[in-house]
C-alpha positions in Angstrom: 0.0 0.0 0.0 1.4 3.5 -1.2 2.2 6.5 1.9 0.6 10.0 0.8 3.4 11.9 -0.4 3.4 15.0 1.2 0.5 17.7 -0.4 2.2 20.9 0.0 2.2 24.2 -2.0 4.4 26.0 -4.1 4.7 29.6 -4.5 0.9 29.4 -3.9 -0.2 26.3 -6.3 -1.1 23.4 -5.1 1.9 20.8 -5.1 3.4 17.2 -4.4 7.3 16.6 -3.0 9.1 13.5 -4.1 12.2 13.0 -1.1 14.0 10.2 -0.6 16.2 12.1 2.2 19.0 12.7 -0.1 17.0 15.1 -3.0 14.0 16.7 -3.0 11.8 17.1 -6.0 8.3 19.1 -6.4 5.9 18.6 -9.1 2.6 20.6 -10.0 -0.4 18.7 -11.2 -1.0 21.7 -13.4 0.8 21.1 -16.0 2.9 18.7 -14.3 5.3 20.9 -14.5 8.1 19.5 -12.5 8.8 23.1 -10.7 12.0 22.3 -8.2 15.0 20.0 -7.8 17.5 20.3 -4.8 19.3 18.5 -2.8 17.3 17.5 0.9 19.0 19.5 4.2 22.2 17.7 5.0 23.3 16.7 1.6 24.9 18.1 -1.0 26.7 21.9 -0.9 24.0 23.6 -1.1 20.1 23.7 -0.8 19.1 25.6 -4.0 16.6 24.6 -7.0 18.7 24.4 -9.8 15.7 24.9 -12.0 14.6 28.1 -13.3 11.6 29.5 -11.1 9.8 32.2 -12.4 9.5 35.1 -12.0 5.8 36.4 -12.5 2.8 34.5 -11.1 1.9 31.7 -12.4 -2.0 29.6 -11.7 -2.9 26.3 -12.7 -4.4 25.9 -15.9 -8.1 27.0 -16.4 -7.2 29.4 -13.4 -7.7 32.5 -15.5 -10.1 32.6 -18.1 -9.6 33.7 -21.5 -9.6 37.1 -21.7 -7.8 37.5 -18.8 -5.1 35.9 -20.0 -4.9 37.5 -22.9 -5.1 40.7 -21.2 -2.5 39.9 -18.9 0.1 38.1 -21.8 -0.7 39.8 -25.2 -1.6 36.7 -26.7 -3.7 34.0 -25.7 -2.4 30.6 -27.0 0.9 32.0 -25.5 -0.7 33.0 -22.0 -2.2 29.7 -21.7 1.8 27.9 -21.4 3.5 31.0 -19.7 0.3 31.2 -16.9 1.6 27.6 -15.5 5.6 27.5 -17.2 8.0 27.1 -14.7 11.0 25.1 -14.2 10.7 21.8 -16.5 7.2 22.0 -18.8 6.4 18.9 -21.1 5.5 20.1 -24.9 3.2 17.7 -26.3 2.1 17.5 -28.6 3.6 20.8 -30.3 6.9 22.6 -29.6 6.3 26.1 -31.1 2.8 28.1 -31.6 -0.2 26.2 -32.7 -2.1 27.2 -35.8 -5.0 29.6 -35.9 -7.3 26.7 -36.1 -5.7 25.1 -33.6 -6.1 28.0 -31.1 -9.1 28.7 -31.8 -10.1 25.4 -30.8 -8.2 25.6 -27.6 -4.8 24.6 -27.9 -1.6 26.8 -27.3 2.1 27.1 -27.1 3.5 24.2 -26.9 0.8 21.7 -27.0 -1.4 20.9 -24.5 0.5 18.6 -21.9 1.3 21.9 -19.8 -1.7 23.5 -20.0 -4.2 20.9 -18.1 -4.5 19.4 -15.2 -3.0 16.0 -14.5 -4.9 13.0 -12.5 -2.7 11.7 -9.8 -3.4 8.1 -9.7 -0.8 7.0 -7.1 2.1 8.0 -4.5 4.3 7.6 -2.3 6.9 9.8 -0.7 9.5 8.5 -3.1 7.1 8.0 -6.5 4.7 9.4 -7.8 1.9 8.6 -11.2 -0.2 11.1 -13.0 -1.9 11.3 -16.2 -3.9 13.6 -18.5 -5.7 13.9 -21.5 -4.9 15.4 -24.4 -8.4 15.5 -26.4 -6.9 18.0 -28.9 -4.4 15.9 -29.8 -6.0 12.6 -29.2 -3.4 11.6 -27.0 -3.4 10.3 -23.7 0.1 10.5 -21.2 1.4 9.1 -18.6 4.3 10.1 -16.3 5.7 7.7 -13.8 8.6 10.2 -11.8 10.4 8.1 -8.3 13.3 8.4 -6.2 15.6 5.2 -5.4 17.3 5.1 -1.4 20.3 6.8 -1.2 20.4 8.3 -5.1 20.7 11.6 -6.2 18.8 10.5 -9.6 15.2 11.1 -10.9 14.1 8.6 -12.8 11.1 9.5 -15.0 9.2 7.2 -17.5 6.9 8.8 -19.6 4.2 6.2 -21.9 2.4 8.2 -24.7 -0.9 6.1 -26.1 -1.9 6.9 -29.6 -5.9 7.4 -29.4 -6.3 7.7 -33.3 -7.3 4.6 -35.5 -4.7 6.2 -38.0 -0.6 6.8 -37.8 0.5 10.6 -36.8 3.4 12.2 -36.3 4.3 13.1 -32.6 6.2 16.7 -31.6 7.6 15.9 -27.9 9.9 18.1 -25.8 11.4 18.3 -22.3 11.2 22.0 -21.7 13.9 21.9 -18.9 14.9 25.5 -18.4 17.6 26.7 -15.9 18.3 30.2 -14.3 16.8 32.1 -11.5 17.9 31.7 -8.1 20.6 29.3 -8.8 22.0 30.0 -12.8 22.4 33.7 -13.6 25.3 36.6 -14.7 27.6 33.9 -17.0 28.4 31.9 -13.6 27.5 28.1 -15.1 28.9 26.2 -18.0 26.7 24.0 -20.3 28.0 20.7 -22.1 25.7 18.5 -24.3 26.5 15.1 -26.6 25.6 17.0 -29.7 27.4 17.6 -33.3 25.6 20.1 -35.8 23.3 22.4 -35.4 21.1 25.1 -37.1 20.1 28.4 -35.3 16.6 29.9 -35.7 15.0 31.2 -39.0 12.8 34.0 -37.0 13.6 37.2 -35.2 14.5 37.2 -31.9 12.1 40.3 -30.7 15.0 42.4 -32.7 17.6 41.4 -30.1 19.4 38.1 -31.7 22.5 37.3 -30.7 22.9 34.7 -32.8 23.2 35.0 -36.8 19.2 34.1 -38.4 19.0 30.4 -40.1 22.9 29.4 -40.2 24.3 26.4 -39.6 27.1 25.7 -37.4 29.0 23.0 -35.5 29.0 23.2 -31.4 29.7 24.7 -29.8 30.4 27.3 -31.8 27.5 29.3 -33.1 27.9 32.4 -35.6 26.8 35.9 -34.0 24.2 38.2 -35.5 26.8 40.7 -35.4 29.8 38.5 -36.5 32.6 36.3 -34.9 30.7 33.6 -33.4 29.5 32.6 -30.0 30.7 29.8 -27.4 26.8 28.2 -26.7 28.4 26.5 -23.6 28.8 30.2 -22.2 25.7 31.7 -21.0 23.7 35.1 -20.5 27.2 36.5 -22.4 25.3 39.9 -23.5 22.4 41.3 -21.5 19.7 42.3 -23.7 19.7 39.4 -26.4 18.3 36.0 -27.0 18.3 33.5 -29.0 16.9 29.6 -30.2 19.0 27.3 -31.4 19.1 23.2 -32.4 21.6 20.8 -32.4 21.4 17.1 -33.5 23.0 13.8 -31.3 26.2 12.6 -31.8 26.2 9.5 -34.4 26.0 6.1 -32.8 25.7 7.8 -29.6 23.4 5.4 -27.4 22.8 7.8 -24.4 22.3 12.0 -25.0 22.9 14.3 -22.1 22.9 18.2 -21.2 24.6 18.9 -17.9 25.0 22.1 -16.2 27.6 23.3 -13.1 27.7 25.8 -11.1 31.5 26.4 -10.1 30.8 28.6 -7.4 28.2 26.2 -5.1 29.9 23.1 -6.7 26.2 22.0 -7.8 25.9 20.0 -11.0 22.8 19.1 -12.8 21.6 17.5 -15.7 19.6 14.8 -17.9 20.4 11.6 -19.8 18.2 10.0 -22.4 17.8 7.7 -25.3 19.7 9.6 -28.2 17.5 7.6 -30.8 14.3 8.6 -29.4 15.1 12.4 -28.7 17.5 13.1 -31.3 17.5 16.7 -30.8 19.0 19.2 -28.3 17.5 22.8 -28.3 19.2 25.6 -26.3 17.0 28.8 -26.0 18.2 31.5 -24.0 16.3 34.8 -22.6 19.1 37.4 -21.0 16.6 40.4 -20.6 15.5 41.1 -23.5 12.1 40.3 -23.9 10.6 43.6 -22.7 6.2 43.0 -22.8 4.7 41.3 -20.0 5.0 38.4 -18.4 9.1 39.0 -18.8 9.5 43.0 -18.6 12.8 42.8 -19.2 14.0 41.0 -16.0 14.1 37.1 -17.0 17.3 35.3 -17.3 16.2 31.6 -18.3 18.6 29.2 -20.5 16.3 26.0 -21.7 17.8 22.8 -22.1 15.5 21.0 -24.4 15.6 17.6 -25.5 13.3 15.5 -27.9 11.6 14.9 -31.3 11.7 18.5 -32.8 14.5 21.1 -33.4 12.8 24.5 -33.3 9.9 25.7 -32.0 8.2 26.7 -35.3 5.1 24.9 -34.6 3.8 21.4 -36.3 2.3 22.6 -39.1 5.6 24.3 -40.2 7.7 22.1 -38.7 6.1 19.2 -40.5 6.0 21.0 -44.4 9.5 21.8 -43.8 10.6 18.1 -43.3 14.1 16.8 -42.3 16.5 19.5 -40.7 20.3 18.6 -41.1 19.4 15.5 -42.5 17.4 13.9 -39.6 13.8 13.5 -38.8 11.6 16.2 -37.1 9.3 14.0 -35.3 8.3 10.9 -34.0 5.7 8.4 -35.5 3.3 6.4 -34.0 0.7 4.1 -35.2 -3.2 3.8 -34.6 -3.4 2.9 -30.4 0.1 2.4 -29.8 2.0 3.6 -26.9 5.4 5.0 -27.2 7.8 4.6 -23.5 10.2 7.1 -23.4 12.5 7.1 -20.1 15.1 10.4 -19.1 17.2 10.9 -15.7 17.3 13.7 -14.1 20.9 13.9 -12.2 22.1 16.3 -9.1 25.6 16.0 -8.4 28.3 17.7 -6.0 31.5 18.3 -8.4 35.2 19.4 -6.9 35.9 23.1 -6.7 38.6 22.3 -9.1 35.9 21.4 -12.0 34.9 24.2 -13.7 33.0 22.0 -16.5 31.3 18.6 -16.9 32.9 16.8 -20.3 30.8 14.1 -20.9 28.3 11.9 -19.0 27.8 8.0 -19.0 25.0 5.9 -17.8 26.4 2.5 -16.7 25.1 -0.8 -15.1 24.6 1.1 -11.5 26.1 4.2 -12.2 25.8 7.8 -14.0 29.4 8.7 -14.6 30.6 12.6 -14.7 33.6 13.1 -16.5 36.3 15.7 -16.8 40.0 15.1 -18.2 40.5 12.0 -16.2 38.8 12.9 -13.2 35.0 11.3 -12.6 32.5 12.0 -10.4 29.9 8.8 -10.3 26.3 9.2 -8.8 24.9 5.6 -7.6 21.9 4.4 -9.9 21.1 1.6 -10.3 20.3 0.1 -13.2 20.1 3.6 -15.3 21.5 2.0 -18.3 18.8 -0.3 -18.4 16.0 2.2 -17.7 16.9 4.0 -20.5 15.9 1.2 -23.0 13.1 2.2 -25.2 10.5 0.3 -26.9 7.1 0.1 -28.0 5.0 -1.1 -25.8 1.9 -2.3 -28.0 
């Protein structure tokens, strides 16, 4: 029989926390937005969420109605993800702005995974189940997120079921974004298990840093305003932003992103299957966004990982066809359900690292890597976990 996890609140919103003593996690049902991830009181050099928290308000969905909303953002199908986004959102399915119809209808940035509320079917203090319909999208998810004694490793297993009698194409991001408290002024370095990449076709509210639809190779990106741009670097000129894709390493088994914070010694970070999410998107915000909700104060790097390369939306995505080469989503047959695992990693690195070089998941063990120095996190099995496959 499953213990209650704790029901709690965060920053007002109604919330559950995962602990297993050693690393505390708290998800929203709205959204299921996964909204914190620190390390439990006694562990670890410091205490702080290492995901971006943000700054404005934010409600569960159907909180404010519609005109609200779009009084309050400019835009509805955009106030409708931004009213609940914080920390780690899910996109599904849609990574970018939906179409007119689309919106009209309901839908919004992003899909609509972040943007309803999710069913809690069962708990513990250490695990945790929830799932939600996606009647738009004729989708229905599931998210399975638990803790393992003495790790300082989420483990989250997400099963998407195909409601359609026909095949479809899938768009399905982790919108894992870093920053506020923890990340912010340039002091954190990024790595990622990624090759090529392509920056983004659209204007970047007249602030781009980074050169408009150019390709490049990482982690060197070319500048809007020429010479090019080190992408593990970040919030490297106030007042820009910028979106940019980048594909997996060939024969790569494993993708990661990881993140350190030299200063606290705190390293975080995610590993999944590199044939399932193929793509690595890096979107940045250093104050330059100045309408509401981000009024020029937001520092937020995103560390997406999936199916899709830009956030164009599905429509364009979809006419465009392959970027680079490789596939821009994921298909999926009449009722099937698609698994897809990821971890989620928190780590205390040496003073002396200043960067994480690569990361391996083995038999019982994520492994972080600089020169020939390692820092290994016990979890067991992660290599295994990480095994996709259809399930029907």
């Amino acid at each position: 029989m499953n213990v209650s996890s704790p029901h709690t609140t965060w920053r007002g919103r109604r919330a559950l926390e995962l602990s297993n003593g050693v690393v505390q996690a708290m998800i929203l049902p709205g959204g299921c937005a996964l909204a914190a991830w620190r390390f439990a009181e006694g562990h670890g050099p410091s205490q702080t969420n290492v995901l971006w928290e943000s700054p404005w308000a934010t409600h569960d969905p159907k909180t404010l109605d519609d005109v609200t909303l779009e009084h309050t953002y400019g835009d509805l199908a955009s106030g409708r993800f931004l009213d609940s986004f914080t920390g780690h959102a899910l996109c599904l399915d849609g990574f970018g702005p939906p179409s007119d119809t689309d919106a009209a209808a309901g839908d919004s940035l992003h899909g609509e995974a972040s943007t309803v509320m999710w069913t809690v079917k069962e708990n513990s203090t250490s695990s945790i189940t929830l799932t939600a319909d996606l009647p738009l999208a004729h989708l229905h998810v599931q998210r399975h997120l638990s803790l393992l004694p003495g790790e300082s490793v989420l483990r989250a297993e997400e099963h998407v079921t195909n409601l359609a009698s026909t095949s479809r194409q899938l768009h399905w991001m982790q919108h894992a974004t870093i920053g506020a408290p923890l990340f912010r002024n340039g002091n954190a370095r990024i790595t990622a298990s990624v090759h090529n990449g392509i920056t983004w076709p659209l204007d970047y509210e007249g602030c781009n840093l980074l050169e408009r639809d150019a390709t490049f190779s990482w982690p060197c990106a070319p500048r809007a305003d020429g010479g090019t741009v080190d992408l593990r670097e970040v919030f490297t000129r106030e007042g820009s932003g910028f979106v940019a894709a980048l594909h997996q390493h060939t024969g790569r088994e494993h993708g990661f992103i990881a993140a350190c914070h030299a200063e606290t010694r705190l390293a975080m970070g995610y590993l999944f299957s590199a044939a399932l999410f193929p793509w690595v998107t890096f979107w940045e915000e250093n104050r330059a966004r100045r309408d509401a909700p981000w009024c020029g104060r937001v520092q937020a790097r995103g560390l997406e990982f999936g199916t899709t390369p830009l956030p164009l939306g599905n429509e364009a995505v979809d006419a465009h066809g392959p970027v680079l080469g490789s596939p821009t989503s994921l298909s999926i047959g009449p009722h099937q359900i698609q698994r897809a695992p990821w971890l989620l990693f928190l780590a205390e690195i040496p003073h002396t690292w200043s960067k994480i070089e690569d990361v391996r998941a083995e038999a019982g063990e994520i492994v972080l890597i600089h020169g020939r120095e390692t820092v290994r996190l016990k979890a067991s099995g992660a290599a295994d976990f990480l095994q996709t496959v259809r399930c029907a």
